[in-house]
C-alpha positions in Angstrom: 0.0 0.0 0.0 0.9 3.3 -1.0 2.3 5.4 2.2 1.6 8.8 3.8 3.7 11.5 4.8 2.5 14.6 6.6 4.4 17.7 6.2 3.7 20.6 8.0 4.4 23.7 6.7 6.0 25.8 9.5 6.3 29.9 9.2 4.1 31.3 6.3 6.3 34.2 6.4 9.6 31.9 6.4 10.8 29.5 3.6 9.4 26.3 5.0 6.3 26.4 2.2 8.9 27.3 -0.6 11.3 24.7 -0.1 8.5 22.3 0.8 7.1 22.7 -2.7 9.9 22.8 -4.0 11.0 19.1 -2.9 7.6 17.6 -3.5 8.6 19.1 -7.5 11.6 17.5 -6.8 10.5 14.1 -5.2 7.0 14.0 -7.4 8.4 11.2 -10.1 10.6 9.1 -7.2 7.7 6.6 -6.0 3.8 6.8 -5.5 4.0 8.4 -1.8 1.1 10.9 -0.9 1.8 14.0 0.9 -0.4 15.8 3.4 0.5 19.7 3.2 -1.0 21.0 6.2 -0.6 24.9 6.4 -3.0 27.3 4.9 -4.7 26.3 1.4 -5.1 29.3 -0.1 -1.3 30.9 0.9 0.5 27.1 -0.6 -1.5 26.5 -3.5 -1.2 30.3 -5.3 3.1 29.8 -4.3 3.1 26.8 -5.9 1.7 29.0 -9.1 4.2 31.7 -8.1 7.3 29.2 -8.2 5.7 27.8 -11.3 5.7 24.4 -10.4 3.3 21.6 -11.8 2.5 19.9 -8.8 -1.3 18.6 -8.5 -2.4 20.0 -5.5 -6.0 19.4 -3.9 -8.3 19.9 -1.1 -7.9 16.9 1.6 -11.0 15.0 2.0 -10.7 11.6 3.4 -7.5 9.4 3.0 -9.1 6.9 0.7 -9.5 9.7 -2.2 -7.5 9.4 -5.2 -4.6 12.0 -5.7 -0.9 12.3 -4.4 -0.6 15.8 -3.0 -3.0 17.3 -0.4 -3.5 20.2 1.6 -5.3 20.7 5.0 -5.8 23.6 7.3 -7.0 22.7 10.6 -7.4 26.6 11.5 -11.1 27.7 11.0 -9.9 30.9 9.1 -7.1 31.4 6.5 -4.1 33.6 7.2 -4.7 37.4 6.3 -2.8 38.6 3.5 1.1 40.5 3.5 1.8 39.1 7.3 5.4 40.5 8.5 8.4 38.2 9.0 8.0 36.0 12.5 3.8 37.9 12.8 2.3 36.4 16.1 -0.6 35.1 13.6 1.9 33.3 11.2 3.6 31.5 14.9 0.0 30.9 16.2 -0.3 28.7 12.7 3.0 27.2 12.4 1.9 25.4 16.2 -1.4 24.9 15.0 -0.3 22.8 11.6 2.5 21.4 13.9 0.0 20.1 16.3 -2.0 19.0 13.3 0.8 16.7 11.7 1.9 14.8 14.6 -1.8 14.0 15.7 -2.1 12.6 12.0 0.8 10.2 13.0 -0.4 9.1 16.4 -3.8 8.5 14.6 -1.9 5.9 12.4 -3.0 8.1 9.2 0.2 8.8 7.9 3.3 7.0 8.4 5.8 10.1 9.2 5.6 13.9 9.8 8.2 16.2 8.4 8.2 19.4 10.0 9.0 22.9 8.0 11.2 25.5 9.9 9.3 27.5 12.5 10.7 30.1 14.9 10.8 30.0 17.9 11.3 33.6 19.3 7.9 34.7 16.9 6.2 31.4 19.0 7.1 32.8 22.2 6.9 36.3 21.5 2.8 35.5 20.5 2.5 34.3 24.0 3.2 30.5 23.4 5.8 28.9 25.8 7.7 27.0 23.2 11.2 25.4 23.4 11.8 23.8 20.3 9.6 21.5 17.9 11.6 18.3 19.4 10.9 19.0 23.2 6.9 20.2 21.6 6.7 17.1 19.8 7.9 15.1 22.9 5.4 16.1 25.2 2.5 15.7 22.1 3.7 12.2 22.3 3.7 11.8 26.5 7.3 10.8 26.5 10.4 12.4 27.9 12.7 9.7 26.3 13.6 11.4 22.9 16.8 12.6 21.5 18.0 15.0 18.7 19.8 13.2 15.5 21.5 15.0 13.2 22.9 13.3 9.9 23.9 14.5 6.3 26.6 14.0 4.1 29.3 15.4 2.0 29.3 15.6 -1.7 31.2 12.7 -1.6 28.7 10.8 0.5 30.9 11.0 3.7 28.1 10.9 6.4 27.9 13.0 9.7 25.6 11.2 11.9 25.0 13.4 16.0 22.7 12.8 18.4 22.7 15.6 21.5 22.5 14.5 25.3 21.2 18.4 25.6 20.0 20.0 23.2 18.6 23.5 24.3 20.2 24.8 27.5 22.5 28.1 27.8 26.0 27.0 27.9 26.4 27.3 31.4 23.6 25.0 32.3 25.0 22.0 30.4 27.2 20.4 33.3 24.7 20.9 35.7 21.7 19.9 33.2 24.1 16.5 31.7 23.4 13.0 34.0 23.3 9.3 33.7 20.1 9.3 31.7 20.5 11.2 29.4 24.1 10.4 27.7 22.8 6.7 28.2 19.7 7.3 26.1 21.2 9.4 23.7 23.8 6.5 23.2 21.4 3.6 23.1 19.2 5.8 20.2 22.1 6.5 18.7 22.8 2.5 18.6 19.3 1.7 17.2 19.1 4.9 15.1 22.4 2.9 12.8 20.2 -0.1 13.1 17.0 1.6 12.0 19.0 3.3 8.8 20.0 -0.4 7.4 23.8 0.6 8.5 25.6 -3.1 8.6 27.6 -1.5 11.8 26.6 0.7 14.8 29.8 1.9 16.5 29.0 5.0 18.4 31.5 7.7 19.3 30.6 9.5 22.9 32.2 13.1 23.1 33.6 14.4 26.2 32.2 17.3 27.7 35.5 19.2 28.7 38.5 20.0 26.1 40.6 17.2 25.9 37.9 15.1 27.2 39.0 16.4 30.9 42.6 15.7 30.6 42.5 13.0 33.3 40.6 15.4 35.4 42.8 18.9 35.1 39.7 20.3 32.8 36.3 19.2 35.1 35.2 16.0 36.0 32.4 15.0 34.3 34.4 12.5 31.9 35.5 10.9 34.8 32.3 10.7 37.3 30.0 10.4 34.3 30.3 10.0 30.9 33.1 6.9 30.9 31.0 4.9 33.6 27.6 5.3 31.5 30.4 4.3 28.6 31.3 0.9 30.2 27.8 0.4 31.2 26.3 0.5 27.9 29.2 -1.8 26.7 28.7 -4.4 29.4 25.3 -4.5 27.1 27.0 -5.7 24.4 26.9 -2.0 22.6 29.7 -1.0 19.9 30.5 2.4 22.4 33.6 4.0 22.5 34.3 7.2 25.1 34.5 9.9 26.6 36.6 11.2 23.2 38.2 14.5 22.8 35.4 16.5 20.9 38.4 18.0 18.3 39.5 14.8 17.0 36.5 12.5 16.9 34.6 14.4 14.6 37.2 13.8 12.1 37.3 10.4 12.5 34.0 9.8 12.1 33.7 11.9 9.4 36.7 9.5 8.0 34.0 6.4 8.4 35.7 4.9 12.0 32.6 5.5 13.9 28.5 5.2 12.4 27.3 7.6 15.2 28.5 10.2 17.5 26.8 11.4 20.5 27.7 15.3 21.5 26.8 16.5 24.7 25.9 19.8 23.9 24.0 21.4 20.8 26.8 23.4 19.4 29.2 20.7 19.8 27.7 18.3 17.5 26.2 20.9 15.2 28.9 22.8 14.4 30.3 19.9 12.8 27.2 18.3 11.2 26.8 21.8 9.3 30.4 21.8 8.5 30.2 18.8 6.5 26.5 18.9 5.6 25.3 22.6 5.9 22.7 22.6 2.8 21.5 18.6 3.0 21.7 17.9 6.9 18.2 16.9 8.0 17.1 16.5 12.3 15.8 13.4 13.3 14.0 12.9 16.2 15.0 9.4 18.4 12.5 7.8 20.6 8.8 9.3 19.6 6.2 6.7 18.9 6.3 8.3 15.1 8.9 9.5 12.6 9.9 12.8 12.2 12.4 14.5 10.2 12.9 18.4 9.7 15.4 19.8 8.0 18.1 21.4 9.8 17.7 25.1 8.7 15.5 28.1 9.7 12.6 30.4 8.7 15.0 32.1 6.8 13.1 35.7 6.7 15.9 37.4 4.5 15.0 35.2 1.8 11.6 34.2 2.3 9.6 34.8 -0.7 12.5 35.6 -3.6 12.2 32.4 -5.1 15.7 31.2 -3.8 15.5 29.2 -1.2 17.6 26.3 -1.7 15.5 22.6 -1.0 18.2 20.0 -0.5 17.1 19.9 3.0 13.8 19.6 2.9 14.6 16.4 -0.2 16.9 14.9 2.3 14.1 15.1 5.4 11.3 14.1 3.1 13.8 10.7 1.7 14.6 9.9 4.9 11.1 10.1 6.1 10.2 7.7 3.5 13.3 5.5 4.0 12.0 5.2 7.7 8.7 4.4 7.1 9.7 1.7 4.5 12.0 0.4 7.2 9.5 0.4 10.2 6.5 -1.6 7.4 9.2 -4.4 6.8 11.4 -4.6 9.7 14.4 -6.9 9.6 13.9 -10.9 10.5 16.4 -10.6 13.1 
C-alpha cells in the first residue's frame, strides 16, 4: 500500500512552504508516496503558481481519495494577507499545523511527519511557551525519552551522523543539566538509530564534555564521574560504544568512516560539525517518539523568504529519509 507522509508547513512568512514545494517538484516522479500539506490552502497553492511548479495539489477530504498531494488547514480561518516576518498570527499557525501533523501520525493516518522551519522567538513572542519543535513534539507524544539526531553528508557521500544528550540549554547550564540518563539514552538511540538506517555497523563515538575530554581530570570531571561509567555500562550491554573522546578529533574520524554515530553532549558541539560537513543537506531526526519525524536542519530564513531562492536540499533529504523510515518500520528486519 501506498504510504503517507505529513508535512507541515511551518512559518508562512519563512521559507518552509517554498522549499517544501519545491522538494515535493523534486521528489513527485521518485515513487507513489502521498503527501499531506498541512498549512494554509489558499497561501500554498497560489506559491506553488508563483514558483511555477506543476504539482497537483487538492483539497484533503478523506484518505481513501485518489490523488498524491493534499493540503489541509485545521485553522477555521485562512491567514490574512502581507503578514510580517516571525507575525504572532503566522507562529500561532505554524503550532497549529504542527500540532496537526503529529496527531495525523499518532492516529496511524500517515506513516511520518516532516516538519517545515518555524521560529521560535515569533512562537514565544505571541504568547506560546515554546522550546523547540523536538521537546513540543515530545510532550505531544507523552514521552520524555527522545533525542536529537543529526545526519547529512558530503558531496562525496561521507556521512555526519549526531545525536545531543542536551539539546537547548544556555552553555552554562550543560554540566549541571548532563546526568546518567541522558548520555545513556542518547547513546542507546544512537545505537538503534544505525540499526533503524539499514547501517551493517553501529559503533558509536561519545564526546567528552571538557576539552581534551577532561585531561585526566585537570579540565572538570564530568568525563570521569559520568560520561566513561555510563560508557562501560552501555558496553557491558554488548553495545559498539567508545568514550568519553576529545570532541576535536572524533569528529574527524567519524567523518573519515571509524565510527556510524557520535553522541555530543551539547547542541553546538555536534552541530557545528554536522553543518560543517553537511550545511545545505543535513536533516534533524527525532529518536524515541512513537512516530517518525524528520525536519530539515535550517530556519525560517526571513531574508530570503519569498524571492524564489530558497535552496531545497534539505527539505529532499528530510522528506527521503522520512520515506526511508517508514519503508523500514513496514518491513522490519527478520532478526
Amino acid at each position: 500500500m501506498t504510504g503517507w507522509i505529513a508535512i507541515s508547513l511551518g512559518d508562512v512568512t519563512g521559507i518552509g512552504p517554498e522549499v517544501t514545494l519545491k522538494a515535493l517538484a523534486a521528489e513527485a516522479g521518485r515513487d507513489g508516496t502521498r503527501y499531506l500539506l498541512i498549512g494554509d490552502s489558499g497561501y500554498t497553492a497560489a506559491l506553488c503558481q508563483r514558483l511555477g511548479l506543476s504539482l497537483p495539489l487538492q483539497p484533503f477530504s478523506e484518505f481513501g481519495a485518489k490523488g498524491r498531494f493534499f493540503l489541509r488547514d485545521p485553522l477555521p480561518e485562512p491567514l490574512p494577507p502581507g503578514l510580517e516576518p516571525g507575525s504572532p498570527a503566522a507562529a500561532r499557525a505554524a503550532v497549529a499545523w504542527l500540532t496537526d501533523g503529529a496527531q495525523c501520525c499518532l492516529s496511524r493516518h500517515t506513516d511520518a511527519v516532516v516538519t517545515a522551519p518555524l521560529s521560535k522567538e515569533a512562537i514565544v513572542r505571541s504568547g506560546q511557551p515554546f522550546i523547540g519543535q523536538t521537546e513540543f513534539l515530545s510532550k505531544l507524544a507523552g514521552t520524555n525519552q527522545t533525542v536529537m539526531m543529526l545526519l547529512g553528508s558530503d558531496d562525496r557521500g561521507r556521512w555526519l551522523r549526531v545525536a545531543l544528550a542536551t539539546t537547548h540549554l544556555p552553555l552554562k547550564l550543560v554540566a549541571e543539566q548532563l546526568s546518567v540518563e541522558k548520555v545513556q539514552l542518547a547513546i542507546e538511540l544512537a545505537a538503534r538509530a544505525c540499526q533503524d538506517l539499514g547501517l551493517p555497523r553501529r559503533r558509536v563515538a561519545v564526546c567528552g564534555l571538557n576539552p581534551h575530554a577532561g585531561e585526566g581530570g585537570e579540565f572538570g570531571r564530568e568525563e570521569i564521574d559520568l560520561i566513561r561509567p555510563v560508557v562501560e555500562s552501555a558496553q557491558k550491554k554488548g553495545l559498539d560504544v567508545v568514550g568519553p573522546l576529545p570532541a576535536d578529533t572524533l569528529f574527524h574520524q567519524a567523518y573519515r568512516g571509524d565510527y556510524e554515530a557520535v553522541v555530543a553532549m551539547y547542541h553546538d558541539q555536534g552541530l557545528g560539525p554536522l553543518k560543517m560537513v553537511a550545511f545545505d543537506n543535513g536533516v534533524n531526526w527525532t529518536l524515541g517518539l512513537p512516530f517518525i519525524r524528520t525536519s530539515p536542519d535550517h530556519g525560517t530564513a526571513y531574508d530570503i523568504a519569498g524571492q524564489g531562492k530558497a535552496n531545497p536540499s534539505s527539505m529532499c533529504a528530510a522528506i527521503r529519509l522520512a520515506k526511508q523510515l517508514a519503508r523500514q518500520d513496514a518491513n522490519p528486519p527478520l532478526s
